[in-house]
FIFILUM-611165 format. One line per 2 residues: number of its first residue (from 1); for each residue x, y, z of N, C-alpha, C. Coordinates in pm, whole numbers, m for minus. Each point is the difference from the previous one (the first is absolute). Layout:
<pts>
NUM> X Y Z X Y Z X Y Z  ...
</pts>
This chain:
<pts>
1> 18767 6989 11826 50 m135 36 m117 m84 52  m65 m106 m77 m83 m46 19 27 m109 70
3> m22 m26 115 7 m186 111 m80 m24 52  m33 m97 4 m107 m84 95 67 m34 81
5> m39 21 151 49 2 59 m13 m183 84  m99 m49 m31 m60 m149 m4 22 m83 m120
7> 140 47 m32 53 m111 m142 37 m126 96  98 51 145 49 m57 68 m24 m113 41
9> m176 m33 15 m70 m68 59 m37 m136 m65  45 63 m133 m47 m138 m122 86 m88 m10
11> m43 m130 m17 68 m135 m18 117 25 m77  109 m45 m26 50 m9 m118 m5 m121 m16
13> 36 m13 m197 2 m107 m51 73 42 m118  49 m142 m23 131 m35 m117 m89 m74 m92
15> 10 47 m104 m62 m88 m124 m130 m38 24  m50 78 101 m183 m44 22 m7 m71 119
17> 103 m66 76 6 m77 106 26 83 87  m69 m8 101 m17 78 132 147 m52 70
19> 35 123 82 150 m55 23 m8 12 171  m139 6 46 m10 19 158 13 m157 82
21> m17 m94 m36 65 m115 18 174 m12 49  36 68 m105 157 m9 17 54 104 81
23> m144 98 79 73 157 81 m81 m122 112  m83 m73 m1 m55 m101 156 107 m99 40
25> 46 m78 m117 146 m79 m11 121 38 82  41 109 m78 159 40 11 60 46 142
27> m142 38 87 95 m25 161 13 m104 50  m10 m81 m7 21 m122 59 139 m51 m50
29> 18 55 m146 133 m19 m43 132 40 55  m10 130 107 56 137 56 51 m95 131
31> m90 m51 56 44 m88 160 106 m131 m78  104 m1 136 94 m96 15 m22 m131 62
33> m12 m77 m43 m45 m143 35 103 m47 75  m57 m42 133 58 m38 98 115 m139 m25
35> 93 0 93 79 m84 m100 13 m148 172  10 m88 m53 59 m103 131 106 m18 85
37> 105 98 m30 124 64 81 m80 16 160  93 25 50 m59 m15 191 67 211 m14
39> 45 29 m43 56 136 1 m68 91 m142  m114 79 m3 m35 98 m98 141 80 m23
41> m85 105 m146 47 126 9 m112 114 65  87 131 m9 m53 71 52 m189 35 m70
43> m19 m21 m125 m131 26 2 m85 m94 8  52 m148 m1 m93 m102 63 m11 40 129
45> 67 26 93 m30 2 115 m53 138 48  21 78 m92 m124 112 33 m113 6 m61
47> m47 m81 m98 m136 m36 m29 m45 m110 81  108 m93 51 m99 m100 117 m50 66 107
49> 126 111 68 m74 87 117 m127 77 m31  m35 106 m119 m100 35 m73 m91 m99 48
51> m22 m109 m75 m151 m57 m4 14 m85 128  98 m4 69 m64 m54 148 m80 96 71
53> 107 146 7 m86 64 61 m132 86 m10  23 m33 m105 m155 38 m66 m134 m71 72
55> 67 m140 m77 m112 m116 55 m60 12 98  131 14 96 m41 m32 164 m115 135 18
57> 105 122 m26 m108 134 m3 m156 m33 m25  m39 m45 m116 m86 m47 m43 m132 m78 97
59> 126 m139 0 m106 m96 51 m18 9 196  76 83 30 m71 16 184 m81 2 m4
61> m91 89 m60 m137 m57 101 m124 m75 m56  82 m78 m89 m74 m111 m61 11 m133 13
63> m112 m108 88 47 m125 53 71 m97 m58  m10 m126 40 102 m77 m100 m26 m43 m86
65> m140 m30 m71 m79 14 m76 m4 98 m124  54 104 43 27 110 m107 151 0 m54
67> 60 m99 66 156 31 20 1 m87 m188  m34 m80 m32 m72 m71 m137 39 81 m104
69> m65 161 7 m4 77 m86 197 70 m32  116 10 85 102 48 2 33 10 m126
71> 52 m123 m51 51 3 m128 m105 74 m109  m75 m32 m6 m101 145 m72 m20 101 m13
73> 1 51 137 45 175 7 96 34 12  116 m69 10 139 44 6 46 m18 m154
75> m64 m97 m80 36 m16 m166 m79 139 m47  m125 36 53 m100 105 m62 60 114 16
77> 44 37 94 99 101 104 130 42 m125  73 m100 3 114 31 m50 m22 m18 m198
79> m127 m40 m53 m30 15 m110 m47 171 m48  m87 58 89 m64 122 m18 134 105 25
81> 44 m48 145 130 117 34 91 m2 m172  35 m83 m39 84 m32 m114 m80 45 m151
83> m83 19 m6 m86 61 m125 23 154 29  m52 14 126 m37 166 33 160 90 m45
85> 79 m34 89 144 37 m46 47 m43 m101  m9 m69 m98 25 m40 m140 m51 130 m78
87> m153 22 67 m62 103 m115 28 132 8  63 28 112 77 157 m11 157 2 m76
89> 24 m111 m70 103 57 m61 m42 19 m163  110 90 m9 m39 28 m208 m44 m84 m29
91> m80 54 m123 m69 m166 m129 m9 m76 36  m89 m19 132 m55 m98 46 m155 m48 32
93> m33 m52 21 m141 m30 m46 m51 m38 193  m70 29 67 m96 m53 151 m124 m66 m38
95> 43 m163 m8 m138 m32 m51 m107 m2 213  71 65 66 m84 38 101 m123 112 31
97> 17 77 m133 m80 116 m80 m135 m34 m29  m3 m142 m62 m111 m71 m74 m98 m55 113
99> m104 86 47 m127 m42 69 0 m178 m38  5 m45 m124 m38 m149 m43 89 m63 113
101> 111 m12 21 128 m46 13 m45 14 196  m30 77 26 m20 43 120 m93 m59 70
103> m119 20 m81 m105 m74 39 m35 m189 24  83 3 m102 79 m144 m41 35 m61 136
105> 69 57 37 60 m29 160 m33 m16 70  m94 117 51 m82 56 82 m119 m89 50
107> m86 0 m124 m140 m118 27 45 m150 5  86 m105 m54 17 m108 84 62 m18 102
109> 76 110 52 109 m29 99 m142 26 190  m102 148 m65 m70 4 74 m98 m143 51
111> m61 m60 m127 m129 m70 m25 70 m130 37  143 m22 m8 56 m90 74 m32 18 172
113> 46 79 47 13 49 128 m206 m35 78  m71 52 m83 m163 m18 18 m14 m93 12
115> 42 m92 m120 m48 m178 12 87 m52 133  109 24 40 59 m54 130 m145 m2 93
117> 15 180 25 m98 m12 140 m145 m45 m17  m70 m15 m97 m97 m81 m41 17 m145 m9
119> 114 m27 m17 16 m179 24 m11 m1 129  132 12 79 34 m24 98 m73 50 145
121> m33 135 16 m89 53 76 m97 98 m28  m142 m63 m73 m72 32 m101 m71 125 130
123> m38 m21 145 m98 96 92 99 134 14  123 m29 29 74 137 11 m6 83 m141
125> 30 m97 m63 19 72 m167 m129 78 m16  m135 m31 43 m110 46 m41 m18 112 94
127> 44 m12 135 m10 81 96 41 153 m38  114 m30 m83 58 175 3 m101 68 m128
129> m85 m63 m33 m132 59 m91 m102 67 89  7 m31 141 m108 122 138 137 m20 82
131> 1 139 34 63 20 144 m61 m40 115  40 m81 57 m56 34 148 m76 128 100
133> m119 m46 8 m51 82 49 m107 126 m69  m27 m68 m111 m67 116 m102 m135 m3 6
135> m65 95 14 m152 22 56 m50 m85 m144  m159 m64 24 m53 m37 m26 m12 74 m136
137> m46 74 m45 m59 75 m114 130 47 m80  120 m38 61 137 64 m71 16 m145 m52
139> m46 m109 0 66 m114 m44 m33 m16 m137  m64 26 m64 36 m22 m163 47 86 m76
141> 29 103 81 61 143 m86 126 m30 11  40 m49 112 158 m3 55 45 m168 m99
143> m77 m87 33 26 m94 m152 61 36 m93  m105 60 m76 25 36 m141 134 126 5
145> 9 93 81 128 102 m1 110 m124 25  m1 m101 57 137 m82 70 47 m92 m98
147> m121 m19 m85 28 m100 m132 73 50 m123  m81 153 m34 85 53 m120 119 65 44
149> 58 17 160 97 17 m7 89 m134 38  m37 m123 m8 70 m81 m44 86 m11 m110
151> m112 m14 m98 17 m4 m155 72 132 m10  35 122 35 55 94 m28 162 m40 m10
153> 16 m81 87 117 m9 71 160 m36 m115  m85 m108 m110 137 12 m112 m4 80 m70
155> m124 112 m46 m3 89 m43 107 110 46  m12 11 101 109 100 92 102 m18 m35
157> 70 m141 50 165 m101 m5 m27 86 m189  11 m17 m88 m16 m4 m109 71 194 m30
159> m159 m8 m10 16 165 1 83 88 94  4 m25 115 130 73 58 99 m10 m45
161> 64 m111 m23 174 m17 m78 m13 34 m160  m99 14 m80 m30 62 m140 1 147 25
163> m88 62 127 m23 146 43 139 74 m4  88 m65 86 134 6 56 112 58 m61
165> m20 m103 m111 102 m7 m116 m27 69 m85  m84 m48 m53 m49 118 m96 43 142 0
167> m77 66 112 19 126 52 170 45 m16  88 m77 91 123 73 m2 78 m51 m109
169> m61 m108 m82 98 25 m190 m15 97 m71  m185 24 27 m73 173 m37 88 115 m26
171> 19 5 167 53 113 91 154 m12 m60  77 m134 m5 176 4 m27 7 98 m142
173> m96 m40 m93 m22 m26 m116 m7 179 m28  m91 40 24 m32 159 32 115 95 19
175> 41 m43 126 145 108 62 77 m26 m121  34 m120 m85 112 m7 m25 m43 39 m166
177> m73 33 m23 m28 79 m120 m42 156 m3  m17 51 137 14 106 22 158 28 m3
179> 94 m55 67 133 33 26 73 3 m124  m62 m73 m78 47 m31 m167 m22 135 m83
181> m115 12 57 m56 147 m126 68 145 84  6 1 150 43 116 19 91 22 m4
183> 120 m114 m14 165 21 m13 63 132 m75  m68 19 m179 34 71 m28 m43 146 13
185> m89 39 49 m34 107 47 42 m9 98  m38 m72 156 47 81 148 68 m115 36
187> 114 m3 m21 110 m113 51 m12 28 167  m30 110 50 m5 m50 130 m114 m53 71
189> m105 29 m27 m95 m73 37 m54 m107 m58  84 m42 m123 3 m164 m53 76 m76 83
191> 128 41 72 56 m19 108 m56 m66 82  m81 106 79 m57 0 137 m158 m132 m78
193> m24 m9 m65 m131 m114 m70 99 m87 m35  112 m52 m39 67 m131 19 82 m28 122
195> m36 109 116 43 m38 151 m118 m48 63  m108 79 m54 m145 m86 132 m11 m167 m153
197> 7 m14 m97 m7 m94 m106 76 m120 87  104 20 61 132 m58 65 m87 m92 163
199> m32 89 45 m88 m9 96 m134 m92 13  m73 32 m86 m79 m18 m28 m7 m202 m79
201> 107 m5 m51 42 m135 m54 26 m121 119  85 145 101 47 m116 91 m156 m14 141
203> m115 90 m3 m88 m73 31 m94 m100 m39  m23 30 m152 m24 m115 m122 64 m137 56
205> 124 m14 56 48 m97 9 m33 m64 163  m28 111 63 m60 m60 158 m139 m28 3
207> m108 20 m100 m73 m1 m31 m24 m142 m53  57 m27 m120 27 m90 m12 0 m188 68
209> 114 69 72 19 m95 110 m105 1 100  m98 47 45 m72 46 80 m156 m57 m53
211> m61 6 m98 m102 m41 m113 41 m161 12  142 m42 m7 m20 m116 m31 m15 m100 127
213> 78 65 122 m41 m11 126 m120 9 28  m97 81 m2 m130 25 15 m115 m75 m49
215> 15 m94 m123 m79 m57 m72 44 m161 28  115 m63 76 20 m108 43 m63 18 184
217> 64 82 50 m95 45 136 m148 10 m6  m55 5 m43 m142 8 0 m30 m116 m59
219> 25 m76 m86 m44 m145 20 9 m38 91  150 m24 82 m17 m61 146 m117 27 117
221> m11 117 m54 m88 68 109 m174 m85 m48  12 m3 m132 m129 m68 m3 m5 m178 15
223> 109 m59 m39 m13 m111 75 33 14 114  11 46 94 22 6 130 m171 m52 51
225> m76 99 m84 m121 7 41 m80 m131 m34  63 m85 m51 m87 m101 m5 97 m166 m22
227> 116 19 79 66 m102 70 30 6 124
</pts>
């Protein structure tokens, strides 16, 4: 039985047209548009509680100045959460998989955040390039280490949520073709491999949620640093 186990990972396309547009599209289609009634239903009003309390989570300890950014990471927030869980179900496609797509994100949302504290408070912004207090002969070494891990920084956002995912579609992908092939030989321990498979999905899915949390949190954290 021959599979690649990284078929998973590839675009699809219909008639030659890439169809990852319409997997970036179609959550936005999924949310209920708020209506002008003074009384919701029940999932408007549990997606308004959602992204309030998110927000607020979010934006504490960021001044009012940062408060600017809400609607951005709470749209970014609930765009990534909504891909990630889209892509654990059957025949479905995570265009959150695609380093391009990731990176995409990643480097203007950062290089946004840089140009702030370079506009606005260009000596602090430069400041966190020497620590305070660094001996004389450590100052151009500590430069150059503080700079490329600047530039590291959407690299990371990027590659961590590609790392992430990847890995446990890998991993879903694996168990559940092991559990496939051992059925007919050892039904019980195909069993016991579609019980940790079971398991294992439903951390995929905290994971999930967690990656997409993680990659809107750490922007804040870097404009923090330079508003």
């Amino acid at each position: 039985m021959a599979l690649n186990f990284f078929d998973q990972f590839m675009s699809p396309t219909y008639l030659g047209v890439p169809l990852i547009a319409l997997a970036l599209t179609l959550p936005w289609v999924l949310y209920p548009t708020p209506s002008a009634r003074w009384l919701n239903n029940r999932m408007l009003t549990l997606q308004g509680w959602f992204i309030n309390r998110f927000t607020q989570q979010l934006l504490l300890p960021l001044n009012v100045g940062g408060h600017k950014w809400a609607l951005l990471f709470a749209s970014l927030m609930i765009f990534l959460l909504t891909l990630n869980l889209m892509g654990l179900l059957p025949y479905t496609f995570t265009p959150t998989t695609q380093l391009s797509l990731n990176m995409a994100l990643a480097v203007p949302l950062w290089l946004a955040t840089v140009i702030i504290g370079m506009r606005n408070q260009p000596t602090a912004a430069l400041g966190h390039l020497l620590p305070e207090g660094t001996p004389v002969p450590l100052i151009p070494v500590l430069i150059i280490i503080e700079t490329i891990s600047l530039f590291i920084r959407p690299l990371a956002l990027g590659v961590r949520l590609t790392a992430n995912l990847t890995a446990g579609h890998l991993l879903i992908q694996l168990i559940a073709t092991a559990a496939f092939v051992l059925f007919p030989m050892m039904p019980t321990v195909a069993i016991l491999t579609a019980t940790v498979l079971f398991l294992l999905t439903l951390l995929e899915v905290a994971v999930a949620m967690i990656q997409a949390y993680v990659f809107v949190l750490l922007l804040s954290l870097y404009l923090q640093e330079n508003v």
